[in-house]
N, C-alpha and C positions, 0 to 999 in steps of 0.2 A: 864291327865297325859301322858309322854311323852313316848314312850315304850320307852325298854333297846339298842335297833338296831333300826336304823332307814335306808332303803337306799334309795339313790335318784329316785325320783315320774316319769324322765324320763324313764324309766326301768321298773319301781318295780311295779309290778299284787301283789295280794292277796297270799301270803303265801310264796314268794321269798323274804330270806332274804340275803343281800351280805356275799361272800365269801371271804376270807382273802386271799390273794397272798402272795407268798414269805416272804417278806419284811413287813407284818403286812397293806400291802395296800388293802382295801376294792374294790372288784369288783361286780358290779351287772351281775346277769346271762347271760348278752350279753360279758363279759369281759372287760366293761369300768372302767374307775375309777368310784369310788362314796364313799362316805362320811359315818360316823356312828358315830352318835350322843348316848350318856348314857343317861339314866332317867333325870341326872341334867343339860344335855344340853350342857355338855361338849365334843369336836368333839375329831377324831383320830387326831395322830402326821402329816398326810398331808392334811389334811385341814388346821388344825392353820398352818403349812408351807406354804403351797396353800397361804394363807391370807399376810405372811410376804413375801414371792415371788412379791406377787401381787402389794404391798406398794413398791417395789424396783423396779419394773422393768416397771407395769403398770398403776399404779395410777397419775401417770404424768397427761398422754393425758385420761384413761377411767374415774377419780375421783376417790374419797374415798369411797369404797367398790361398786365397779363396778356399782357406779350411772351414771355415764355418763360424760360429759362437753359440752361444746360449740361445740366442734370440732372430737368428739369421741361417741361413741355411749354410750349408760347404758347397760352394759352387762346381769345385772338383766334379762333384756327383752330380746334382743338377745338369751340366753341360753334356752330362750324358747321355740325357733323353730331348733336353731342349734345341731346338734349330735357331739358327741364328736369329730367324725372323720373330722365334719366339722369346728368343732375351731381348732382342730389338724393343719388341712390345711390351715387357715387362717396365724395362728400363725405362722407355720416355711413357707411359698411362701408370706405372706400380702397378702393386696385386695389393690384394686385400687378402686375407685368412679369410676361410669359410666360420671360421667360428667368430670373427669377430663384427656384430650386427651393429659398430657403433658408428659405421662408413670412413674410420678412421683405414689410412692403407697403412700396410703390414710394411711393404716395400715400397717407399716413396717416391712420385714422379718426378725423372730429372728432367723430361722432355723440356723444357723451358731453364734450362741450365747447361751455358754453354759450354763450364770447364768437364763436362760430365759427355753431354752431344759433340763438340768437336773432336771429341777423342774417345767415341763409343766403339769404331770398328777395333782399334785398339787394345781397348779392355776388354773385347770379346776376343781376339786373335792371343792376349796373354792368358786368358781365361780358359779355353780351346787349350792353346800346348800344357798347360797345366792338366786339364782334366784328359788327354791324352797320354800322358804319363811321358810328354819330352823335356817337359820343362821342368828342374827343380827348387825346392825352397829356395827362397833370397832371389833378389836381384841378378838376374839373368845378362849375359855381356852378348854385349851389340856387337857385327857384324863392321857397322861402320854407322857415322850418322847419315841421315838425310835430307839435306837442306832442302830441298822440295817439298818436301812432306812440313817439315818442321816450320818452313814458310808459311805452308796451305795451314796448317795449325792456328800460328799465331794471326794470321788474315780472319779467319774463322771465329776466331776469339776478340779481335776488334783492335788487334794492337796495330 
């Protein structure tokens, strides 16, 4: 059976459970994002966001639920050496490949791309219970919505 909170395995020792920010977003004791799943397996409102972000902006080049493609990594596994700080980074500068000397980036900078930055802790907290093996394939059910969050969203975004 699944406990009531669950937070992300990067983080979380024996007896740390995440703490709610502001906005109803789940933080693990280092203050990253992180996910919290109910008994029936159902996540918070920025996770399933995290997941419809993910389908909009990255599922192109990463696949369908951060399995990978031909030309992109499977983030699954990636997430499992990276810190948040270090997808943070990736996300808003890209990477380049080592092999590629043409300065062209492998992985493109969204820093300057709202629908991507308004909604980056998210795609990292669906990304996270993905590559922690709580989330699976498909669209994930919400918990409940969160008009606060989803407020700070669209404010962010300029609507």
């Amino acid at each position: 059976m699944k406990p009531d909170a669950q937070p992300s395995k990067d983080t979380a020792t024996e007896g740390n459970t995440p703490t709610v920010a502001d906005l109803g977003e789940f933080k693990d004791p280092s203050g990253n994002p992180t996910y919290l799943i109910d008994k029936d397996g159902k996540v918070d409102w920025y996770t399933w966001r995290g997941y419809k972000k993910y389908m909009a902006n990255c599922m192109q080049c990463h696949g369908p639920d951060g399995l990978g493609s031909s030309f992109a990594p499977n983030l699954t596994n990636e997430l499992q050496a990276l810190s948040y700080y270090d997808f943070a980074g990736i996300v808003v500068s890209g990477q380049k490949n080592k092999w590629n000397t043409s300065g062209n980036s492998v992985m493109p900078a969204w820093g300057d791309d709202p629908n991507v930055m308004c909604s980056m802790d998210a795609i990292y907290t669906y990304l996270r219970a993905r590559a922690d093996g709580v989330v699976g394939r498909g669209e994930p059910k919400r918990i409940a919505n969160n008009k606060p969050a989803q407020e700070a969203e669209y404010k962010c975004l300029g609507f």
